[in-house]
C-alpha atoms as an extended CHARMM CRD file, in Angstrom:
* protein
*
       212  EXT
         1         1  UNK       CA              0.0000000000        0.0000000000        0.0000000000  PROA      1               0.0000000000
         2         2  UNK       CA              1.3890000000        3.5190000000       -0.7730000000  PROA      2               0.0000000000
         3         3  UNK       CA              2.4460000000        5.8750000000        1.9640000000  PROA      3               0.0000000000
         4         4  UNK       CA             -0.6250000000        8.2660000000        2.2950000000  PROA      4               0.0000000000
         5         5  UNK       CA              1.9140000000       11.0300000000        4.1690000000  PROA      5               0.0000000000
         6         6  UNK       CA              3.9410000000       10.4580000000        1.0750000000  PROA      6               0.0000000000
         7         7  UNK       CA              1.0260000000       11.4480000000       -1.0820000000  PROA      7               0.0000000000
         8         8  UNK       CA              0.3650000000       14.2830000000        1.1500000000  PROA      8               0.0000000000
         9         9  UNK       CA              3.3030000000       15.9810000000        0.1620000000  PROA      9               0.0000000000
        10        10  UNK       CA              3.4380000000       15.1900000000       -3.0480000000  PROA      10              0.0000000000
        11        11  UNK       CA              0.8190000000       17.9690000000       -3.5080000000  PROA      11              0.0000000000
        12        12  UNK       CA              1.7440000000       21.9070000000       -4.1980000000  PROA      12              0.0000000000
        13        13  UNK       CA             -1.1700000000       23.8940000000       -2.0080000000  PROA      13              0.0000000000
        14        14  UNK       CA             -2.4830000000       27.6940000000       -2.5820000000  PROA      14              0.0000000000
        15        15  UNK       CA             -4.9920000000       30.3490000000       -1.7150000000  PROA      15              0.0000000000
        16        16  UNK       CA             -5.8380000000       32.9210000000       -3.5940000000  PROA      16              0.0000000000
        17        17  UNK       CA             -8.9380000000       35.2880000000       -5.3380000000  PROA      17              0.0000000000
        18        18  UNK       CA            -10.9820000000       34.7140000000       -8.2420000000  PROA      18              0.0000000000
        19        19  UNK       CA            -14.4060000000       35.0690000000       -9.5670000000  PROA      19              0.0000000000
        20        20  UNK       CA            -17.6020000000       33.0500000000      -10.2970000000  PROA      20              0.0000000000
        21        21  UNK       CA            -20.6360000000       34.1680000000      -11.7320000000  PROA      21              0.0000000000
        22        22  UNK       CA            -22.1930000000       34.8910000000       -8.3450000000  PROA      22              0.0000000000
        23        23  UNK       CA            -19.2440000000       37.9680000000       -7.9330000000  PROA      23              0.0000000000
        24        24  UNK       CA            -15.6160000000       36.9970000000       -5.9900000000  PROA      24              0.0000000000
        25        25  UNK       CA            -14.9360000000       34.1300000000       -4.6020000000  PROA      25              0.0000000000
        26        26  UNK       CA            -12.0110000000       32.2010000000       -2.5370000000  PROA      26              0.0000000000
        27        27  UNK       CA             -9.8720000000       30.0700000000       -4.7970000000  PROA      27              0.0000000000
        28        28  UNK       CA             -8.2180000000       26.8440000000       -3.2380000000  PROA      28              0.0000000000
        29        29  UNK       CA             -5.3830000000       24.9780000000       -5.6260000000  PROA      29              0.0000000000
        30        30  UNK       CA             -3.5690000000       21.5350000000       -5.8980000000  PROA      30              0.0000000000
        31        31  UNK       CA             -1.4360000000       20.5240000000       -8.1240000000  PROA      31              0.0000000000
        32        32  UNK       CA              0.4800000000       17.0080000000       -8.2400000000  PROA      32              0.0000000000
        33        33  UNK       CA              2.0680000000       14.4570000000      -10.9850000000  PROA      33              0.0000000000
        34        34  UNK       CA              0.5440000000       11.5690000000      -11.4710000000  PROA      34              0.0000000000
        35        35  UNK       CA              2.3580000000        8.5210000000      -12.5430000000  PROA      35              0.0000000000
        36        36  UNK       CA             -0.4390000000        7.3890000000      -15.2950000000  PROA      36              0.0000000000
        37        37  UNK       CA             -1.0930000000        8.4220000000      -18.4140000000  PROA      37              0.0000000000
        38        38  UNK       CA             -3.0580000000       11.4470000000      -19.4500000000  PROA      38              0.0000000000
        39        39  UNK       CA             -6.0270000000        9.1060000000      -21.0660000000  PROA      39              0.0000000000
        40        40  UNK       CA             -6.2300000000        6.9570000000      -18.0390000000  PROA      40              0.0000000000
        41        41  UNK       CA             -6.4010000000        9.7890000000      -15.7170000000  PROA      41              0.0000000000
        42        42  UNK       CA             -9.0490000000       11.8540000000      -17.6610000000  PROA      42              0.0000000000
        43        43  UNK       CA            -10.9440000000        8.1040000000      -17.7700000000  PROA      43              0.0000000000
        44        44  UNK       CA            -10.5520000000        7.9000000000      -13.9460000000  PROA      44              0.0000000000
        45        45  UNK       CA            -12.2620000000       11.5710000000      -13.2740000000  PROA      45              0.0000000000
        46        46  UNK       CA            -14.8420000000       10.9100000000      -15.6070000000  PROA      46              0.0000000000
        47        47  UNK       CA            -15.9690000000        7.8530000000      -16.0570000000  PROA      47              0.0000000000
        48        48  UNK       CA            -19.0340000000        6.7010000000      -13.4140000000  PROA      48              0.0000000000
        49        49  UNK       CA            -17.9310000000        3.4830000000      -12.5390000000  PROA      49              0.0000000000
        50        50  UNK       CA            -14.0250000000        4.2810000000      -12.0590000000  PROA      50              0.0000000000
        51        51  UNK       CA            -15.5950000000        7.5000000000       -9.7820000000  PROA      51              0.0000000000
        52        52  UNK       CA            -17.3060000000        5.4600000000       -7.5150000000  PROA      52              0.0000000000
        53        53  UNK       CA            -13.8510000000        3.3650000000       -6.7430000000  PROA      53              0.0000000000
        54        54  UNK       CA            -11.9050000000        6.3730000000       -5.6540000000  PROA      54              0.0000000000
        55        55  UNK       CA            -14.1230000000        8.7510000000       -5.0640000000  PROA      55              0.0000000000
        56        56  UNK       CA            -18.1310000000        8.9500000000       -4.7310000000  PROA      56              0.0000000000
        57        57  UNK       CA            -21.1160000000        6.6810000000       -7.0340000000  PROA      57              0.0000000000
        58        58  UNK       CA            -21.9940000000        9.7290000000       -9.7980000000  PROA      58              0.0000000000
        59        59  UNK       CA            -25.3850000000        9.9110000000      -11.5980000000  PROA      59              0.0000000000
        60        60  UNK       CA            -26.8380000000       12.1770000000      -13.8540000000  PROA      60              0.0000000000
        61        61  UNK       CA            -26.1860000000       12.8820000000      -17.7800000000  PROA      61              0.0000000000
        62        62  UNK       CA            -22.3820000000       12.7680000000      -17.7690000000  PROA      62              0.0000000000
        63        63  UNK       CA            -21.5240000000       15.1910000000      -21.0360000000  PROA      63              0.0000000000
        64        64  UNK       CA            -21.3440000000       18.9500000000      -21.4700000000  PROA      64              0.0000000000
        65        65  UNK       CA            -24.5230000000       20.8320000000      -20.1300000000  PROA      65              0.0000000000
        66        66  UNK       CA            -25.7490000000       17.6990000000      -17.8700000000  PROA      66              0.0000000000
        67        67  UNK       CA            -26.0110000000       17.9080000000      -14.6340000000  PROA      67              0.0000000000
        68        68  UNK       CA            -24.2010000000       15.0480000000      -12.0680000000  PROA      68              0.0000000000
        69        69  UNK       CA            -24.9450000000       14.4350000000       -8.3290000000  PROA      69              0.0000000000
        70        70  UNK       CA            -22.6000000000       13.1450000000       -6.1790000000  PROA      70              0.0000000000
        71        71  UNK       CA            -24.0130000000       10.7050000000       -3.7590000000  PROA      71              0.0000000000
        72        72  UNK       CA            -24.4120000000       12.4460000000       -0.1550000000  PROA      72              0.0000000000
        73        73  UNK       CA            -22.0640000000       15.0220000000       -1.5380000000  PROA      73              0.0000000000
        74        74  UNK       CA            -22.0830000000       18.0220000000       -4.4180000000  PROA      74              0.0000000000
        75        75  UNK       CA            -23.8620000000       18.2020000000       -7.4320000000  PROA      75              0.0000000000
        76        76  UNK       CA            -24.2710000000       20.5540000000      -10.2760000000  PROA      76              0.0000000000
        77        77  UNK       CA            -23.8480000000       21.2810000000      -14.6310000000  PROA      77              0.0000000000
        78        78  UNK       CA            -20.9530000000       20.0400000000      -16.8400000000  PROA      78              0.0000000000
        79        79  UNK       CA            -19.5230000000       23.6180000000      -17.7900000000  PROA      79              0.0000000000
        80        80  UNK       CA            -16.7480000000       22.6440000000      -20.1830000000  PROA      80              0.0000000000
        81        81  UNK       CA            -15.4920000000       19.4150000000      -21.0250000000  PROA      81              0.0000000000
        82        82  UNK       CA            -12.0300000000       19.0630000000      -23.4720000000  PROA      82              0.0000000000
        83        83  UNK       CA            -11.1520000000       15.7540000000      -23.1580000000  PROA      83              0.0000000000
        84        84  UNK       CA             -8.3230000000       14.9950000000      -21.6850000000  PROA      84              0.0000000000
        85        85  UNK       CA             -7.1240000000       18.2850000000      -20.7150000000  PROA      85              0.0000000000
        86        86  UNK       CA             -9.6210000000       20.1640000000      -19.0980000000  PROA      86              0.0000000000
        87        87  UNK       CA            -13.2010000000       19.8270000000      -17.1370000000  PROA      87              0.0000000000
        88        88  UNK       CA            -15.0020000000       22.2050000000      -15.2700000000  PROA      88              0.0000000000
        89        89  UNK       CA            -18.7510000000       21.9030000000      -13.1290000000  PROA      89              0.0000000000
        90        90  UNK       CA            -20.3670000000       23.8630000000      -10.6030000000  PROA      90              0.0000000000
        91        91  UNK       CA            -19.6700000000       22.4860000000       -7.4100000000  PROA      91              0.0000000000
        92        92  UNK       CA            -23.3020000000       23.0990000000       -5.2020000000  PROA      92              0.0000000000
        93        93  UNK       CA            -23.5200000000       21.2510000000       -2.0670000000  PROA      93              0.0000000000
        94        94  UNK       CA            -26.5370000000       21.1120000000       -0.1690000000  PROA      94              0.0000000000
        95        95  UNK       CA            -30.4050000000       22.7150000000       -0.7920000000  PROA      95              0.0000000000
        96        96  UNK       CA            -28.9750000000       26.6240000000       -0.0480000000  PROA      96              0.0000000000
        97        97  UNK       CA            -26.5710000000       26.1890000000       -2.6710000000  PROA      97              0.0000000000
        98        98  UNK       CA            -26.7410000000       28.9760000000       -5.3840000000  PROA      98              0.0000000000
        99        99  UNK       CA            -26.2170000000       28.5780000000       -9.1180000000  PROA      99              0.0000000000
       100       100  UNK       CA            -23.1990000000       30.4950000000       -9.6220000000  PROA      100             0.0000000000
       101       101  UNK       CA            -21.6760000000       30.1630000000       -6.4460000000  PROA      101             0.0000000000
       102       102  UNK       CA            -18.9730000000       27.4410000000       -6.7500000000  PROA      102             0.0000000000
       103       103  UNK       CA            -16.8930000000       25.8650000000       -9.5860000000  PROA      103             0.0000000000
       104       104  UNK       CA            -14.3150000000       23.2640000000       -9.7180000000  PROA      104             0.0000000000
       105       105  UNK       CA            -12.0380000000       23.4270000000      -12.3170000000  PROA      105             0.0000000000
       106       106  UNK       CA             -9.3300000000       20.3280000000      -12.9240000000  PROA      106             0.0000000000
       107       107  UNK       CA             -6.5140000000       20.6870000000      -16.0740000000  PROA      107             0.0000000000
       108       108  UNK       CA             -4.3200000000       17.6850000000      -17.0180000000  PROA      108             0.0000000000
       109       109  UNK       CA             -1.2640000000       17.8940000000      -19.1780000000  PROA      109             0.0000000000
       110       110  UNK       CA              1.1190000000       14.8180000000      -20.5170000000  PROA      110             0.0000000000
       111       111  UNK       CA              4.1230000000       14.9590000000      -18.1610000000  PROA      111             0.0000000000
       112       112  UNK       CA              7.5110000000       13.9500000000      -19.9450000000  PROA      112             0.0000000000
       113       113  UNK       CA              7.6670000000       10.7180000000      -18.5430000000  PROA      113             0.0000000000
       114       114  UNK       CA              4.3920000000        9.1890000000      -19.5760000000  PROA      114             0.0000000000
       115       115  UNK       CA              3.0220000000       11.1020000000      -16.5420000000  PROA      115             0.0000000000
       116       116  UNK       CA              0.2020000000       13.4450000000      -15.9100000000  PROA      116             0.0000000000
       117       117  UNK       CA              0.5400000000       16.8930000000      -14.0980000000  PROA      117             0.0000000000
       118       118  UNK       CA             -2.4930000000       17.4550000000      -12.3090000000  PROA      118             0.0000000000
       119       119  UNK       CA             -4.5250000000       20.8900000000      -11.4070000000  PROA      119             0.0000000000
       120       120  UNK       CA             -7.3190000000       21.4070000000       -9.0150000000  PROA      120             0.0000000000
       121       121  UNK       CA             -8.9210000000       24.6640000000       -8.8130000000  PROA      121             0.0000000000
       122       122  UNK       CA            -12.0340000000       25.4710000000       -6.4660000000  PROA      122             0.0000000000
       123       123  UNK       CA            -13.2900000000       28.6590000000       -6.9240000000  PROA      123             0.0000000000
       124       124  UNK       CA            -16.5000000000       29.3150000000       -3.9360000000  PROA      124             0.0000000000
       125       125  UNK       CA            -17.9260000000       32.9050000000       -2.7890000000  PROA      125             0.0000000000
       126       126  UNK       CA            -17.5160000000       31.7270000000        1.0510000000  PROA      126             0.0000000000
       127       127  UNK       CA            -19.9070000000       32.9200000000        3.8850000000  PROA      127             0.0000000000
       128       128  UNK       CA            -18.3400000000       35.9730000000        5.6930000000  PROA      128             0.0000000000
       129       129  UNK       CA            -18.0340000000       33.6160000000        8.8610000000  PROA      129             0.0000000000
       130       130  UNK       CA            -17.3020000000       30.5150000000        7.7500000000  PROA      130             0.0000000000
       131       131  UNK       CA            -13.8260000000       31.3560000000        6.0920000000  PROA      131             0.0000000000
       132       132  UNK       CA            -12.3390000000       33.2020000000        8.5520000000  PROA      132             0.0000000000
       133       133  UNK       CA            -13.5750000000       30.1230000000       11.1430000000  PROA      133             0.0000000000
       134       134  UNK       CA            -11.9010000000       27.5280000000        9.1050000000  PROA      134             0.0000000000
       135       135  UNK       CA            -10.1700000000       29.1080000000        6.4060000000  PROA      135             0.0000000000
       136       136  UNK       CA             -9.1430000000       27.4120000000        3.3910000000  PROA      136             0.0000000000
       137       137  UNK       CA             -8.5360000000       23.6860000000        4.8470000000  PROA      137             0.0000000000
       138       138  UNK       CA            -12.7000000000       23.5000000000        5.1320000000  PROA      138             0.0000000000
       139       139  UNK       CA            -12.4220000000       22.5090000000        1.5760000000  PROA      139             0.0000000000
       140       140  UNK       CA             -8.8040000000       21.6810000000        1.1770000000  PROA      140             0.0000000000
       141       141  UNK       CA             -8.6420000000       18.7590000000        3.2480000000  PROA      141             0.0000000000
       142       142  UNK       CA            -11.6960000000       17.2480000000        1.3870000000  PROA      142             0.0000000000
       143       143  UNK       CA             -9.9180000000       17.5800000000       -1.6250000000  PROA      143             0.0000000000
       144       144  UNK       CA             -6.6180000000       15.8350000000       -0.3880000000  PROA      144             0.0000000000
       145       145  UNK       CA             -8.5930000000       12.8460000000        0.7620000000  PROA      145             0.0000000000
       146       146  UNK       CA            -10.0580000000       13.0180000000       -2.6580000000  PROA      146             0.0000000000
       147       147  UNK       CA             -6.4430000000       13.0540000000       -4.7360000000  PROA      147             0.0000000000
       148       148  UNK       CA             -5.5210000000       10.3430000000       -2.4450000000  PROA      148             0.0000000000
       149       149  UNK       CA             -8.3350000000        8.2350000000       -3.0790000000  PROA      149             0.0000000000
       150       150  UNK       CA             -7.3180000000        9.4010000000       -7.0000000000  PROA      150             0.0000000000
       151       151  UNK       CA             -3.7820000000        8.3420000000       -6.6890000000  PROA      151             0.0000000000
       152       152  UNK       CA             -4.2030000000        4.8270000000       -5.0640000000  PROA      152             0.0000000000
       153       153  UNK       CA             -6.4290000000        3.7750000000       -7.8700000000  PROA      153             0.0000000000
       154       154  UNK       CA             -4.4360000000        4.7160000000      -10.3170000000  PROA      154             0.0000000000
       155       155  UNK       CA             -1.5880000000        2.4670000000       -8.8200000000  PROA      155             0.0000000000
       156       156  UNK       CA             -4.3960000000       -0.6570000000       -8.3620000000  PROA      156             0.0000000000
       157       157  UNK       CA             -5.1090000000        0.1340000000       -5.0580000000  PROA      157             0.0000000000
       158       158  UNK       CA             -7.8610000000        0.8020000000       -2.9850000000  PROA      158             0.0000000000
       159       159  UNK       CA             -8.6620000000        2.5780000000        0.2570000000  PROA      159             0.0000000000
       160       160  UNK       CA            -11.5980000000        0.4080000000        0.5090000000  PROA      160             0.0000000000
       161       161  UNK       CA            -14.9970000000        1.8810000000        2.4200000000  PROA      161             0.0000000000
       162       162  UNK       CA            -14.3070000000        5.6970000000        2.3640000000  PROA      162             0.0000000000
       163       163  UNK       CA            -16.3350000000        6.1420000000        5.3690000000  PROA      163             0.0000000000
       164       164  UNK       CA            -14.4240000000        3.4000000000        7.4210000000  PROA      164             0.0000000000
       165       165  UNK       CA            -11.1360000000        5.0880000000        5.7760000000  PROA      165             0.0000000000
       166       166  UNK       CA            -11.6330000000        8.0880000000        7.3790000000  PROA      166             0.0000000000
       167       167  UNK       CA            -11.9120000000        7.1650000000       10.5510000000  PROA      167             0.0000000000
       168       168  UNK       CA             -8.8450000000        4.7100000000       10.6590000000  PROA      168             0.0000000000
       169       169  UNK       CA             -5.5960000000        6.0320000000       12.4410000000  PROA      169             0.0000000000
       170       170  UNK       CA             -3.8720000000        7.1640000000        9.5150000000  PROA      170             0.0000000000
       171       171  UNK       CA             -6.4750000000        8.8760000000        7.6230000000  PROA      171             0.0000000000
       172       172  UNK       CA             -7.0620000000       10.6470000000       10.7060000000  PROA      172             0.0000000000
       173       173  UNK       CA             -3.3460000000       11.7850000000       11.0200000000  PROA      173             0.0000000000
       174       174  UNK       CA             -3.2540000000       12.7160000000        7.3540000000  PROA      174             0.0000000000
       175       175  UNK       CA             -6.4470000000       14.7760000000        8.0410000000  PROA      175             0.0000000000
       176       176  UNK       CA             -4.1390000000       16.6500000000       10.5530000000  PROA      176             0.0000000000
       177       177  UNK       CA             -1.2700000000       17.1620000000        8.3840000000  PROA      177             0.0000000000
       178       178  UNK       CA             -3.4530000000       18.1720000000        5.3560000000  PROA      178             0.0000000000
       179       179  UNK       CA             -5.5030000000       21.0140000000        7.7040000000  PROA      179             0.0000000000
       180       180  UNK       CA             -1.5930000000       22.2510000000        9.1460000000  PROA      180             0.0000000000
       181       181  UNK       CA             -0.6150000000       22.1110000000        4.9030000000  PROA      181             0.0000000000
       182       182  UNK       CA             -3.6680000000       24.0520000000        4.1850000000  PROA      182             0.0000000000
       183       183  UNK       CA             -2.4670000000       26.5910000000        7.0740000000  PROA      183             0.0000000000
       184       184  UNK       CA              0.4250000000       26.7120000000        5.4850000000  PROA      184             0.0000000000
       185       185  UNK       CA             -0.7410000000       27.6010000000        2.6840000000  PROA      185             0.0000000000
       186       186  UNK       CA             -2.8940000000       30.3660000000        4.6000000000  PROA      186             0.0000000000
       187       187  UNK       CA              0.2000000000       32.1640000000        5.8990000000  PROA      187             0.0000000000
       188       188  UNK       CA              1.9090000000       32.1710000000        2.2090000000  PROA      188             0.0000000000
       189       189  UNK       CA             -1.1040000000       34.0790000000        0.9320000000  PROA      189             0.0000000000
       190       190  UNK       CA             -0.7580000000       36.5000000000        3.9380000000  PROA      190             0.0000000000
       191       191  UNK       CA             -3.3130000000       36.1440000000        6.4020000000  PROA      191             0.0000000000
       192       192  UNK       CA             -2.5590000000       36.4600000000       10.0380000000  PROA      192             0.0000000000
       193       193  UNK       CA             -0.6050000000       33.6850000000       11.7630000000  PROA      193             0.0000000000
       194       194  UNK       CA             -3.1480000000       34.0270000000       14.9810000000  PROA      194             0.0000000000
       195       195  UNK       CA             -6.2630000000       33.1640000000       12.9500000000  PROA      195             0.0000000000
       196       196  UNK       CA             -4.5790000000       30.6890000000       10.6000000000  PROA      196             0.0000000000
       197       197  UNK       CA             -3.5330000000       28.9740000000       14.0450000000  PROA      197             0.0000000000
       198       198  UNK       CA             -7.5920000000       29.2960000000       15.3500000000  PROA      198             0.0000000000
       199       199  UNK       CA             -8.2090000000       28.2910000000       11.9280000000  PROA      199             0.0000000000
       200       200  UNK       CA             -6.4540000000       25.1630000000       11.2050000000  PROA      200             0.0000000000
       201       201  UNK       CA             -7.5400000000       24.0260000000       15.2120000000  PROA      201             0.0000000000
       202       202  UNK       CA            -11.6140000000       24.2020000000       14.1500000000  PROA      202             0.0000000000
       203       203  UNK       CA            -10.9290000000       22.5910000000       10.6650000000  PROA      203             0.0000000000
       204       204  UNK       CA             -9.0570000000       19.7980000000       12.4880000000  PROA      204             0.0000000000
       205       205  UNK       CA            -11.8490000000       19.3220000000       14.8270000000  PROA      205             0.0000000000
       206       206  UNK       CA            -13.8780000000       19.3020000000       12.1470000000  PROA      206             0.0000000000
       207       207  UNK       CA            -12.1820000000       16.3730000000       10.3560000000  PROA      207             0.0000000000
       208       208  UNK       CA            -10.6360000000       14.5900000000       13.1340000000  PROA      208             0.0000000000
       209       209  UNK       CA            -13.5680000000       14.5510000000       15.9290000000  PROA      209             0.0000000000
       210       210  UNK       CA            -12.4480000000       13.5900000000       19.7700000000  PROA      210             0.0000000000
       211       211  UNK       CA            -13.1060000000        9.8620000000       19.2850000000  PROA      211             0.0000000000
       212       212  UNK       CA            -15.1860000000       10.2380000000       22.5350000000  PROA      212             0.0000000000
């Protein structure tokens, strides 16, 4: 089995501003390598079946201008789709959620080794209270467990039952690590190193609940 803290930091994290429709929004930004081909990992991020082994079971009308839904999890319309370079969706979780709000954005490109460098880009306008409570690891973490999910089934492996996953003892110390990365992060793009601190404790909680 791979070494999850390996995959951790095989990820570059940022912060930073951009826009969606609904007006400015909080951008959050991976990039890794892959080692898989550009095909296979556009196949793996698209496909419903190979979704549902790394990630979540997708339904919905999977082409440009259909809408998905992620089980117990986000849902939304295909915005672009360039296979195998580029896909972008609105990302709306929950009933609340407004059109507009919330876009995920991923770009592939062949690496020189018969590898695939891999971009992540979630653009979200973020409540006024929620981001400075958790800052930018609310979201980030979510996507690391995601990528590793992504990058153990490209190598044939499987983290199994996500839910039971994330409660195991090293899924919840990569949770940690991935909220302190994300504060990292936090601090490179400037914000104050007192409510990164506050921030990465509540997003921490938030993953990595008091077993109590």
């Amino acid at each position: 089995m791979r070494d999850v803290l390996d995959e951790l930091s095989a990820a570059h994290r940022e912060l930073g501003k951009g826009s969606v429709p609904a007006g400015e929004a909080y951008t959050v930004v991976l990039r890794r390598r892959y080692d898989a081909e550009i095909e296979d990992v556009w196949d793996a991020i698209t496909t419903a079946e190979r979704l549902s082994r790394w990630f979540l079971p997708v339904s919905g009308d999977l082409r440009l201008g259909g809408r998905y839904q992620l089980e117990g999890n986000a849902g939304g319309e295909i915005l672009r789709c360039e296979p195998p370079r580029l896909l972008k969706v609105s990302w709306l979780f929950g009933p609340e959620a407004k059109d507009g709000s919330s876009e995920v954005e991923v770009r592939l490109a062949p690496g020189p080794d018969g590898d695939t460098e891999f971009e992540l880009v979630h653009a979200a306008v973020v409540d006024e209270v929620f981001f400075p409570t958790y800052g930018p690891g609310a979201t980030g973490v979510g996507w690391d467990l995601g990528l590793l999910g992504l990058a153990m089934h490209l190598a044939g492996e499987s983290i199994g039952d996500p839910s039971a996953f994330e409660s195991s003892p090293v899924a919840r110390d990569f949770s940690r690590r991935s909220a302190a990365s994300w504060g990292e992060a936090h601090l490179a793009a400037g914000a104050d190193p007192a409510a990164v601190k506050a921030a990465v404790e509540a997003t921490t909680k938030f993953y990595v609940p008091d077993e109590a």
